[in-house]
N, C-alpha and C positions, 0 to 999 in steps of 0.2 A: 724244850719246845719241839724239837723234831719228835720226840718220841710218841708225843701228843700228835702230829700230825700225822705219824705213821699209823698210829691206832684209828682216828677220824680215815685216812684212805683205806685202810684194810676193812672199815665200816661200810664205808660207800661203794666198795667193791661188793662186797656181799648184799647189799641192797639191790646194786645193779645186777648179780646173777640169779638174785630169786625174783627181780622183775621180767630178766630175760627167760627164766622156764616157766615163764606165765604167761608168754605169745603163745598164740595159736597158731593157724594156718596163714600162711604170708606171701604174696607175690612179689616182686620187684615189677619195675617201670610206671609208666604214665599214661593213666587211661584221660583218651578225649573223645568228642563226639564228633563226627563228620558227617558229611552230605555227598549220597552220591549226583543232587546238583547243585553247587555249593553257590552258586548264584541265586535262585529261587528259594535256599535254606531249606530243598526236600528230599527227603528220602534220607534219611537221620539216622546215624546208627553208630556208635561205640566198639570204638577197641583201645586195647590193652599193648604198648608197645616197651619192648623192654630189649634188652642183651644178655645170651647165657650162653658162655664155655665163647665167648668172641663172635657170634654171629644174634647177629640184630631177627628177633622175631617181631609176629604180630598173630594179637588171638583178637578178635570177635566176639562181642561179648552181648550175651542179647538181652535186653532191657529188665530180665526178671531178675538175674543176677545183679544188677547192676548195685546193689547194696553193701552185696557178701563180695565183693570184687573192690569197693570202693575200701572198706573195712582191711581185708587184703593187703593192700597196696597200702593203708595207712599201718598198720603190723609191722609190715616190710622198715618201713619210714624210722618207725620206733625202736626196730631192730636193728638199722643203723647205726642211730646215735646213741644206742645204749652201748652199741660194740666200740662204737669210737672213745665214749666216757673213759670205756673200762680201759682201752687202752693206753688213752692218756695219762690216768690213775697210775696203770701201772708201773709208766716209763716213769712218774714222779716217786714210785715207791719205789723200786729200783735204786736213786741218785740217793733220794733220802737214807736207807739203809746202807750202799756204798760209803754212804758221809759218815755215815755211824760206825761202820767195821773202823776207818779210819782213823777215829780218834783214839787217843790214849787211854 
């Protein structure tokens, strides 16, 4: 049984890195829209706020983009939890293999 499971994660590992070098271009953070009079809802306009290397930026992001930014940031998202997948997979391949050098 484990060796069956070690084949099905070393599966889904390789699933997960020929999903990951099929991202494209990718942002991190959370784009929203604001007002600069946020009482009247006018003068409307979109940024992009994130953290890189420890300090908090903000980009601006001006309406025509707004698609190719959106797409972006969802890339980013996918890139995530593909990396988390893998890692988890791995730390169970890891114990499962240990458990197998172990036995007799």
């Amino acid at each position: 049984m484990t060796d069956k499971r070690l084949a099905r994660i070393e599966t889904r590992i390789r699933a997960i890195k020929a999903q990951l070098t099929a991202i494209g271009d990718m942002r991190p953070g959370s784009l929203t829209r604001q007002y600069k009079d946020p009482d009247t809802g006018s003068g409307s306009y979109y940024q992009l706020s994130y953290t890189l290397d420890m300090k908090s930026r903000t980009d601006y992001i001006p309406r025509d983009c707004l698609k190719d930014v959106r797409r972006q940031v969802a890339q980013y998202k996918r890139f995530k939890a593909l990396s988390a997948e893998w890692v988890a997979l791995s730390i169970q391949w890891c114990r499962l293999a240990m458990k197998l050098a172990r036995r007799p």
